[in-house]
C-alpha positions as CSV (number, residue, x, y, z in Angstrom):
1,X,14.2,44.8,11.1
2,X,11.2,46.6,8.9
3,X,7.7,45.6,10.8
4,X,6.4,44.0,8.1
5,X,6.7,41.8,5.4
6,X,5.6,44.9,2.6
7,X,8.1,47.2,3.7
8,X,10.5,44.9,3.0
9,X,9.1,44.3,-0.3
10,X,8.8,48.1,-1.2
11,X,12.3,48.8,0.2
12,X,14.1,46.4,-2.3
13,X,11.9,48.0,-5.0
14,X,13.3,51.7,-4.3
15,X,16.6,50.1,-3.9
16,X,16.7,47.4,-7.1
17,X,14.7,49.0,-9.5
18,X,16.6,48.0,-12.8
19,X,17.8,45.0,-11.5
20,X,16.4,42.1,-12.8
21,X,13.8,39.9,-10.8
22,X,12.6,37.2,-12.0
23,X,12.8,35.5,-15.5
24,X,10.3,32.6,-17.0
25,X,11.6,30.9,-20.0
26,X,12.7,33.5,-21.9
27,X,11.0,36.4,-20.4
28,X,12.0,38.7,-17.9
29,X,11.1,41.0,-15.1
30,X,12.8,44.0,-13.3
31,X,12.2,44.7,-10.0
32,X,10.7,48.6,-11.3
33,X,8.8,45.9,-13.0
34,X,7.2,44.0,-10.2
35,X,6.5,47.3,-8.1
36,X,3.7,48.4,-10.7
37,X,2.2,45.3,-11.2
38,X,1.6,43.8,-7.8
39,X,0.9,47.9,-6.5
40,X,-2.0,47.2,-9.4
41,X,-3.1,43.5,-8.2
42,X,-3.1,45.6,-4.8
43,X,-5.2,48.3,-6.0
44,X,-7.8,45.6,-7.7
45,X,-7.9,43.7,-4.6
46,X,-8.8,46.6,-2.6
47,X,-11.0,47.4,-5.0
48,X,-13.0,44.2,-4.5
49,X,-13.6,45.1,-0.9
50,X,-9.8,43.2,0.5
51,X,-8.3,44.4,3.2
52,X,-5.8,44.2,5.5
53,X,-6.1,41.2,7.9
54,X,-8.0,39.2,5.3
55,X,-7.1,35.9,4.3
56,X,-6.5,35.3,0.2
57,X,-5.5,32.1,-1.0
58,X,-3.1,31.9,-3.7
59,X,-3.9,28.6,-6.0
60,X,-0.9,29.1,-9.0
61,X,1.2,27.0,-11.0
62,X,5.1,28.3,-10.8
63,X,5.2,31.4,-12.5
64,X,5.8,35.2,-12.6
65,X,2.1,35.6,-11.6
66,X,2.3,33.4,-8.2
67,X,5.3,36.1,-7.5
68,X,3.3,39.4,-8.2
69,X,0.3,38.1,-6.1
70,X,2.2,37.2,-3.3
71,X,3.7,40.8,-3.1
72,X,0.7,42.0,-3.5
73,X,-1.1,39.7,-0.8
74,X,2.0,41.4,1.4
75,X,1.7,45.4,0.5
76,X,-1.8,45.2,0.7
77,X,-1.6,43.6,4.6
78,X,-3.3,40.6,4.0
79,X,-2.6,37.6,4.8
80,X,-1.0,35.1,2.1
81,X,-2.6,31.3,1.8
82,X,-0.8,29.7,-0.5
83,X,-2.4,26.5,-1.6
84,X,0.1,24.0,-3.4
85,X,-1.7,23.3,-7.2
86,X,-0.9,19.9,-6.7
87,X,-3.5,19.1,-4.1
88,X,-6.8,16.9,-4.4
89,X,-9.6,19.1,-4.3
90,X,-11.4,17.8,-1.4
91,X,-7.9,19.3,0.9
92,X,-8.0,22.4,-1.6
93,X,-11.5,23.2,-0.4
94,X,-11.0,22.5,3.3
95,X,-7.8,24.6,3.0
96,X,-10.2,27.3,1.5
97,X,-13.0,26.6,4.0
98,X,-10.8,27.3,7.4
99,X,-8.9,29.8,6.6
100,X,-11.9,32.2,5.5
101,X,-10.0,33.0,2.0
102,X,-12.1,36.3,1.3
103,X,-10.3,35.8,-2.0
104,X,-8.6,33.4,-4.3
105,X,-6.0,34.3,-6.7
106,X,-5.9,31.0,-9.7
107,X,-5.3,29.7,-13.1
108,X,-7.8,28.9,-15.1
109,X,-8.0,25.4,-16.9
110,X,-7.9,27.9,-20.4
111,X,-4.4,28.9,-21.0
112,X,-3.1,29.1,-17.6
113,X,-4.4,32.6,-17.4
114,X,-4.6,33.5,-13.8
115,X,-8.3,34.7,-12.1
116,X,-9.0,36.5,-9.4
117,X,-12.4,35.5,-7.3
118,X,-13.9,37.1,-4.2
119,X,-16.9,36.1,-2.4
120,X,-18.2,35.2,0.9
121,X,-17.0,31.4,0.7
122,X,-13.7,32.1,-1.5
123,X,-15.1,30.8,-4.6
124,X,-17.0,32.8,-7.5
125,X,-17.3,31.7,-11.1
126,X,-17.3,34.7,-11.9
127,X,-13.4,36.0,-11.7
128,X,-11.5,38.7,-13.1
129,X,-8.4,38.5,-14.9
130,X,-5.6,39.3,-12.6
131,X,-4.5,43.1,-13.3
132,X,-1.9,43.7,-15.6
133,X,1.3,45.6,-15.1
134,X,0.2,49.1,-14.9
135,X,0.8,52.4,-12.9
136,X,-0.8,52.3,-9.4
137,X,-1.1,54.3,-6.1
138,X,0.6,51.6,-3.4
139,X,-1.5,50.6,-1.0
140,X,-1.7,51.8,2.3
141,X,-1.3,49.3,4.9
142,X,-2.5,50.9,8.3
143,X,-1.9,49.1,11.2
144,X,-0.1,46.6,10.3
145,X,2.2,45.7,12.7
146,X,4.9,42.8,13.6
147,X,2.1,41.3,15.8
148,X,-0.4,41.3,12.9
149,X,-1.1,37.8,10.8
150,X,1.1,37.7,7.4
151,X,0.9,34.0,6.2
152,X,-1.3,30.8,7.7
153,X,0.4,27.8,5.9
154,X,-1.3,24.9,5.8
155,X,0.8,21.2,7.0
156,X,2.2,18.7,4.6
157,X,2.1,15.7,6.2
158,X,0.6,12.7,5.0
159,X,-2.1,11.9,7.6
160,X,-5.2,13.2,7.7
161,X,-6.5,16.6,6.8
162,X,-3.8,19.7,6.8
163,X,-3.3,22.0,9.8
164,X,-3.4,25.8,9.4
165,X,-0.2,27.0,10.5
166,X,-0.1,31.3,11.5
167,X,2.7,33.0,11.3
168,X,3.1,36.9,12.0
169,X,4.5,39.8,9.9
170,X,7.6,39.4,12.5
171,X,8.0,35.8,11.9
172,X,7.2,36.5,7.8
173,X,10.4,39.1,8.3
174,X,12.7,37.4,10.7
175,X,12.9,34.1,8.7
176,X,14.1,35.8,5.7
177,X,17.1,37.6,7.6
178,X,18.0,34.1,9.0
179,X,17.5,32.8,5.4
180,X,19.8,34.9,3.4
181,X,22.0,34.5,5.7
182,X,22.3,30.7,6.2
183,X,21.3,29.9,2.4
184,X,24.1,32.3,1.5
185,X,21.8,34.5,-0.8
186,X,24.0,37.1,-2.6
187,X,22.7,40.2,-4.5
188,X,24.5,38.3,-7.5
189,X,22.7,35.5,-7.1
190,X,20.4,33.6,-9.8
191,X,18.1,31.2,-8.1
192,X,16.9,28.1,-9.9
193,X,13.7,27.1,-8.2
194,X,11.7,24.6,-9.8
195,X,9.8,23.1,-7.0
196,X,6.5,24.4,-6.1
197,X,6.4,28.2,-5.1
198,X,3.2,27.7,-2.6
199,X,5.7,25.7,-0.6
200,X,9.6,26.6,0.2
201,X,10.5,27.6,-3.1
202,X,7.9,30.4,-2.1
203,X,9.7,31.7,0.7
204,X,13.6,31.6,-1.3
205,X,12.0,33.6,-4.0
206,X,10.6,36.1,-1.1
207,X,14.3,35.9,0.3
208,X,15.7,36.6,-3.6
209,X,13.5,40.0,-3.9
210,X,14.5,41.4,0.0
211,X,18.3,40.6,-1.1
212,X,18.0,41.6,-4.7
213,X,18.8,38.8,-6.4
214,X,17.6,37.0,-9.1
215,X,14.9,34.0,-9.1
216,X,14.8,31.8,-12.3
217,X,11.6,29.8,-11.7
218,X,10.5,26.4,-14.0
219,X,7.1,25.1,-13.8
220,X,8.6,22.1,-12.2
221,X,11.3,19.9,-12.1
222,X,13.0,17.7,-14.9
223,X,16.6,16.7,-14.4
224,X,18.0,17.3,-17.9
225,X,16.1,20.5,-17.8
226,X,17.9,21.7,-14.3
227,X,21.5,20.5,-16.4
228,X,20.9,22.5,-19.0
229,X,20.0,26.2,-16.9
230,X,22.5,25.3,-14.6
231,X,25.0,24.9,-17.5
232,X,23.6,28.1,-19.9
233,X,22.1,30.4,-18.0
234,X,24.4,30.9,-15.3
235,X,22.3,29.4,-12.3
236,X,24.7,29.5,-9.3
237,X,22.2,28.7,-6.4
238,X,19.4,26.2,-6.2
239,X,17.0,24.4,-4.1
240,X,16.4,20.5,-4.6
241,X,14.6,17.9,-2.2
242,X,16.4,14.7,-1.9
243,X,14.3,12.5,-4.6
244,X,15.3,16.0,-7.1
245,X,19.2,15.2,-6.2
246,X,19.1,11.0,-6.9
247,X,17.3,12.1,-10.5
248,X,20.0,14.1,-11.0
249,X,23.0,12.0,-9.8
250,X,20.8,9.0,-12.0
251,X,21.6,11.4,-14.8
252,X,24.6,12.9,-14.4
253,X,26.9,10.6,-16.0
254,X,30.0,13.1,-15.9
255,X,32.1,13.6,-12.5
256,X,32.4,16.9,-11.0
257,X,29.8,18.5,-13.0
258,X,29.2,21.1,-10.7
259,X,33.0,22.3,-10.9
260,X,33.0,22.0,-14.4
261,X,34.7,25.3,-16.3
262,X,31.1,26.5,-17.6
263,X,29.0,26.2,-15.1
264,X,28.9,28.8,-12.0
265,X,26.7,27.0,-9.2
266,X,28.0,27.2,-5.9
267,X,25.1,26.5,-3.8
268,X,22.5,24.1,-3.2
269,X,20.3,24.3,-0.5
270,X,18.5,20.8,0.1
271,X,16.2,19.6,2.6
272,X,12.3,18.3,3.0
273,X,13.1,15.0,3.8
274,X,15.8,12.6,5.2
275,X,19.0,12.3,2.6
276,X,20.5,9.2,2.8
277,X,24.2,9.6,3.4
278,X,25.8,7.4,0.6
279,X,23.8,9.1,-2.0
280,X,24.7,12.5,-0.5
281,X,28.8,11.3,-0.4
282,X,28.3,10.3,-3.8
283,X,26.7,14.0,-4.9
284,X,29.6,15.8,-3.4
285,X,31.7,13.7,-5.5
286,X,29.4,14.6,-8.5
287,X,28.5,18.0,-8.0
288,X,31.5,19.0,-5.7
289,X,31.4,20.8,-2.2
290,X,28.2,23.0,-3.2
291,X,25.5,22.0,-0.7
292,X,24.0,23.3,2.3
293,X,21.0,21.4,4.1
294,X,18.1,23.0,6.6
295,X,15.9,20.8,8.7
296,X,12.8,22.9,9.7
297,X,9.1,22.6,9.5
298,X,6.0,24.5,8.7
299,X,6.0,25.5,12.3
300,X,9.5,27.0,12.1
301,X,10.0,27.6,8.6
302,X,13.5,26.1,6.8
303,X,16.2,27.3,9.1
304,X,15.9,25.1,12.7
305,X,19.4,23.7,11.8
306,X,21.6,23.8,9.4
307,X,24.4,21.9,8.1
308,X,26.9,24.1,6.5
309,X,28.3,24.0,3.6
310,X,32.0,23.0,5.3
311,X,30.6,20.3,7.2
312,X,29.5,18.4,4.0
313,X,33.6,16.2,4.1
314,X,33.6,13.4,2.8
315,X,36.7,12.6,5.8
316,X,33.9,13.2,8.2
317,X,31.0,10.7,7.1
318,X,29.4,11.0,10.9
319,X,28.1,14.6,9.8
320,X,26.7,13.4,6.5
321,X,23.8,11.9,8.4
322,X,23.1,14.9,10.8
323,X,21.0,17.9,10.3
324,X,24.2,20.4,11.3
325,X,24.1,23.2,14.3
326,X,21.5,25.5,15.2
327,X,20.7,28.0,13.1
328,X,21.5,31.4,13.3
329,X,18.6,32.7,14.8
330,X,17.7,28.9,16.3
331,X,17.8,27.2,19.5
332,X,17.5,23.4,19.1
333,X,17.3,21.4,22.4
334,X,16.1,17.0,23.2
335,X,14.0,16.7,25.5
336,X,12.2,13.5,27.2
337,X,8.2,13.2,27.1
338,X,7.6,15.2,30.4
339,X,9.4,17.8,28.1
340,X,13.0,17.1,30.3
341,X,16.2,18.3,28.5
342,X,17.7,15.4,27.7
343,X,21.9,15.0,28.0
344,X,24.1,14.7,25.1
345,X,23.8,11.2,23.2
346,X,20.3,10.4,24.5
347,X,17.6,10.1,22.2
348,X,14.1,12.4,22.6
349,X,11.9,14.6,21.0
350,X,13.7,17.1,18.9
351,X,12.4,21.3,20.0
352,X,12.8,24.5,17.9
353,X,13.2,27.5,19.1
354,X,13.6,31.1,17.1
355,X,11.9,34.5,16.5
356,X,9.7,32.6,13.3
357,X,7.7,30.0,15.4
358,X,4.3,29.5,14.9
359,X,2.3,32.1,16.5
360,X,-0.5,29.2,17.0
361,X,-2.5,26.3,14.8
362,X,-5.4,28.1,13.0
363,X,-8.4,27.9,15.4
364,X,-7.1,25.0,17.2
365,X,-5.8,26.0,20.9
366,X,-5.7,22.3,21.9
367,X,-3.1,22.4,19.0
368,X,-1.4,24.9,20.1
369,X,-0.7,24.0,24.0
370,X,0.5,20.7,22.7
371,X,2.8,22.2,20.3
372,X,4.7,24.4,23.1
373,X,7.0,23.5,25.7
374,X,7.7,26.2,28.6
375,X,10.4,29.2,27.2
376,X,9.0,29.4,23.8
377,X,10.3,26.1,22.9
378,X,7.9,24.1,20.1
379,X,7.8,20.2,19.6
380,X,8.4,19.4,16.4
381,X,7.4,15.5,16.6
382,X,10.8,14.5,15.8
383,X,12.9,11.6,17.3
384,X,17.2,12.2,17.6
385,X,20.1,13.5,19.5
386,X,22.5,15.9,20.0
387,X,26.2,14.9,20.1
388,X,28.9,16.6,22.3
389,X,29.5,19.0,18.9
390,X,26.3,20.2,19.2
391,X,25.0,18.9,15.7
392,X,21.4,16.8,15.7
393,X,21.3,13.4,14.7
394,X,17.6,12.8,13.0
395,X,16.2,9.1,13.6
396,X,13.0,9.5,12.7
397,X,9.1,11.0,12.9
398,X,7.8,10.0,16.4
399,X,4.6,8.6,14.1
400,X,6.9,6.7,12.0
401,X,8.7,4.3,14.0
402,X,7.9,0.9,13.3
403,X,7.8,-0.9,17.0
404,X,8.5,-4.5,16.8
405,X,8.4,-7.2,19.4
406,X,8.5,-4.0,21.9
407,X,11.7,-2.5,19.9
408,X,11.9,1.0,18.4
409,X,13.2,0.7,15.0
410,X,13.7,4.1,13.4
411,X,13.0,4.0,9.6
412,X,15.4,6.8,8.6
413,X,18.6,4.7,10.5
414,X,17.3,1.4,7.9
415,X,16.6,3.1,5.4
416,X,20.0,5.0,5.5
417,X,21.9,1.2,5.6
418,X,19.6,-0.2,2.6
419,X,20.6,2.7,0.8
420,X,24.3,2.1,1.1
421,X,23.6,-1.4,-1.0
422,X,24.8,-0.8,-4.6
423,X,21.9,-2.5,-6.4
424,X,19.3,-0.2,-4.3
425,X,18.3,3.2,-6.1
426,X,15.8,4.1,-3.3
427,X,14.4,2.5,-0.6
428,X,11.5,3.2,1.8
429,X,10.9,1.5,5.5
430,X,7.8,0.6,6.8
431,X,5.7,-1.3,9.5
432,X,3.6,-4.0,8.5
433,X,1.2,-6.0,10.5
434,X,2.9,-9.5,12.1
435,X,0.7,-11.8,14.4
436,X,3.3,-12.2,16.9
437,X,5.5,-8.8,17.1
438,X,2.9,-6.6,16.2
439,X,4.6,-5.0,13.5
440,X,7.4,-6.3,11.0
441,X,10.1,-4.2,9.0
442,X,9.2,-3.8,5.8
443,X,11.5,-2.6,2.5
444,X,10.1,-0.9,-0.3
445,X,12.7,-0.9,-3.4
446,X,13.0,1.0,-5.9
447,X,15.9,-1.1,-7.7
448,X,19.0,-1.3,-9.8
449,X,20.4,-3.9,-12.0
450,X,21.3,-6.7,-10.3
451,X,18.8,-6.4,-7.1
452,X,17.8,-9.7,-5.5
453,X,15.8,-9.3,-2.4
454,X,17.0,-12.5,-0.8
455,X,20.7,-11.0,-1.2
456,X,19.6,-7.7,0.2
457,X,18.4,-8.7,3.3
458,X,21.4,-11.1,4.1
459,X,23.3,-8.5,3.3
460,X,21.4,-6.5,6.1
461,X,22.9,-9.0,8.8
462,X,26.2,-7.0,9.0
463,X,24.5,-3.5,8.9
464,X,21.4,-3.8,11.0
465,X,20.4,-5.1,14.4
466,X,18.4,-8.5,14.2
467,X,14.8,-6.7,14.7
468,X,16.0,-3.4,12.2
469,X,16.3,-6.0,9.5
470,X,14.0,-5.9,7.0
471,X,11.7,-9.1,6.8
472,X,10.2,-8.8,3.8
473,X,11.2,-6.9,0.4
474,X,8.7,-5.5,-1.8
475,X,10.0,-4.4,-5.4
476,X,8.1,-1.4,-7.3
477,X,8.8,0.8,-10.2
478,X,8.9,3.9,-8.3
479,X,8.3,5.1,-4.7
480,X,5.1,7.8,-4.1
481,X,5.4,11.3,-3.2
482,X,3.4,13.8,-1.8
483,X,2.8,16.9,-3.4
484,X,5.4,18.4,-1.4
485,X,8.3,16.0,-2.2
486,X,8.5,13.5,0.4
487,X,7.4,10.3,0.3
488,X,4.3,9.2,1.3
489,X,4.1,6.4,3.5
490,X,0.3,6.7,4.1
491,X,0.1,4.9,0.3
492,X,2.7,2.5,0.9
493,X,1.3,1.0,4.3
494,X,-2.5,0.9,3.0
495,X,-2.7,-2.1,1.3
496,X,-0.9,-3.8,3.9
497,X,-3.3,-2.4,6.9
498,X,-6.8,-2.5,4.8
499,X,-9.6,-3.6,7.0
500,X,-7.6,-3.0,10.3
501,X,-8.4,-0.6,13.0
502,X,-5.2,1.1,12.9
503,X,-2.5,1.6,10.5
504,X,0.2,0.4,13.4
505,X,0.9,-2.3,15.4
């Protein structure tokens, strides 16, 4: 394993060179190409008094451009902040603030033409057009060693204002091994990625250019659009989050599209959020046996488990609502709240372990000590269980059970049963505020034809336990996501919780 995340990058582009590396639209980039452009983002980076060790946040719309500056970021020994576009301002500037981005790489509002800034605070009116593709000296990168800081990634989650998440050149580098690996990246491979690059997507097209394979990146996602590439331009991997896959099976009218004669995919890696089983029987049937799924976090990037690509049988629902094995280069272990291993069956916190943890939360060693169990373990805030086959069962986010009447009801197990009714499209679980059990199990539906709350939730009497039932049903056009694809339950309980102390019971 190189020692750091640039060697890698400069080793593919010695080994690759006329391979191609990326295409936008109908444009396209060899990897020869890509060497002289980020070595000249590199060189005017430098130039502007960036170094290694300093932070530079990366604020880009999917594109060719997002790709060169993060090589760049990499060969130069900095250390990548990639800020996801899609983010309110007030998070974009504390993201800025904390980490100390001596830089910013963005687009400007005129053309999408992407700016380089450099100042004290990370922000100057005054930027630079990003270099151009042009012959330059690589940068040197003394000193920059496994131990060194390649990548603080900032938290998704939907409460409160983002974590800074570090990660080391040895973690940047061992999570791509276990990545082409466990998302079965081939050298032939093109890679459809159309979900944001400062987020996974990011990391698969870092995987694409270590294996030498081929990313096709969209400015985002549209479901006739992903059809279409997957159908002409020979796409035969991709990454989708669940609500990507139900827009998909919404439009998909034709079975077995994915084993049609024309089309080549053969892998789709899926994750970000809970998949509910009976729409992920009824993409196998669509699609056909193409998907793998990786539960991770930011903390331990992607590849925690994995649920292989074989275990996805239709003759074997019970796997269908697990998160597979252990990855490759994973422990998983339950344990109970004194940090206890827990036995097989019994339900506890769910712990990662692997060579790309955390190294620590960014100025935060509170954080941190919280975050780590004895033996390099790290808690991941996560509720399930392993079964005697060693797969994990997910039942929920420790901060998103609903607890009512003294009950634990875990959203993910309802919302998995609501979503097996045929006139529910998607479906959300919440707790909402009840005088006499503290909190109540609330639905929110997206719906099909036909939907009638009433019928839904005495249709929940043969599926659910008596406090898991939903007790009230609440009907909307669509549910709300973050900008990183799940959906955000922070919206959906507000109105229900204004004016109260606490958003739970």
């Amino acid at each position: 394993m190189r020692r750091n995340l640039g060697d890698e990058f400069e080793a593919a582009f010695a080994r690759y060179r006329e391979r191609t590396a990326v295409e936008v639209g109908e444009r396209s980039w060899s990897f020869a190409d890509l060497d002289r452009w980020s070595a000249a983002v590199a060189a005017q980076l430098r130039g502007r008094g960036v170094g290694a060790g300093d932070a530079v946040a990366l604020h880009l719309t999917n594109g060719v451009e997002f790709v060169v500056a993060d090589v760049a970021v990499a060969r130069l020994g900095a250390v990548k902040v990639p800020v996801n576009p899609l983010l309110p301002e007030a998070t974009v500037a504390h993201i800025l603030r904390v980490s100390q981005a001596r830089a910013v790489i963005g687009a400007t509002s005129l053309g999408g033409r992407a700016d380089l800034w450099v100042s004290d605070d990370g922000r100057d009116p005054s930027g630079e057009p990003l270099a151009a593709p042009q012959d330059a000296a690589p940068p040197e990168r003394p000193g920059v060693g496994q131990g060194d800081r390649a990548a603080i990634y900032f938290t998704g989650g939907t409460t409160g204002l983002p974590k800074g998440v570090v990660h080391t050149q040895a973690s940047a580098v061992a999570v791509h091994y276990a990545q082409i690996v466990e998302a079965e990246i081939a050298q032939s491979d093109r890679l459809l990625l159309s979900t944001p690059l400062a987020h996974a997507a990011g990391l698969f097209a870092q995987s694409a250019l270590i294996r030498g394979a081929t990313s096709v990146i969209e400015p985002g996602f549209d479901a006739a659009r992903t059809l279409e590439l997957v159908r002409t331009r020979g796409i035969t991997w991709t990454f989708l989050v669940p609500t990507m896959i139900y827009r998909l099976l919404d439009l998909a009218a034709a079975p077995t599209v994915g084993s049609a004669g024309d089309v080549e995919l053969r892998t789709v890696v899926y994750g970000a959020a809970p998949t509910a089983p009976s729409r992920l029987a009824q993409a196998l049937e669509t699609f056909g046996p193409v998907f793998v799924q990786l539960y991770g976090q930011t903390e331990c990037p992607n590849w925690g488990t994995r649920l292989a690509n074989s275990d996805h049988d239709p003759a074997r629902p019970e796997l269908l609502g697990s998160c597979g094995r252990a990855s490759i280069m994973a422990d998983v272990q339950v344990v109970a709240e004194d940090g206890t291993p827990l036995p097989v069956g019994e339900t506890g916190e769910i712990c990662l372990r692997s060579p790309y943890t955390l190294e620590s939360y960014l100025d935060d060693p509170a954080a941190t000590a919280a975050k780590f169990v004895p033996d390099g373990w790290i808690r991941t805030g996560d509720v399930g269980f392993l079964d005697a086959a060693g797969y994990l069962h997910l039942r929920d986010r420790t901060k998103d059970m609903v607890i009512s009447g003294g009950m634990n009801v875990y959203c993910r197990e309802v919302e998995d049963a609501l979503a097996r009714h045929p006139a529910v499209a998607r479906v959300a679980v919440i707790g909402v505020p009840h005088e006499d059990w503290g909190e109540a199990v609330h639905a929110v539906v997206v719906p099909r034809a036909g939907f009638d709350a009433d019928e839904l939730v005495a249709w929940s009497r043969g599926e659910l336990a008596a406090y898991a039932r939903p007790k009230s049903v609440e009907v909307v056009a669509d549910l709300p996501e973050t900008p990183f694809g799940k959906i955000d339950k922070k919206v959906l309980r507000a109105p229900h919780w204004a004016g109260r102390d606490r958003a739970i019971g």
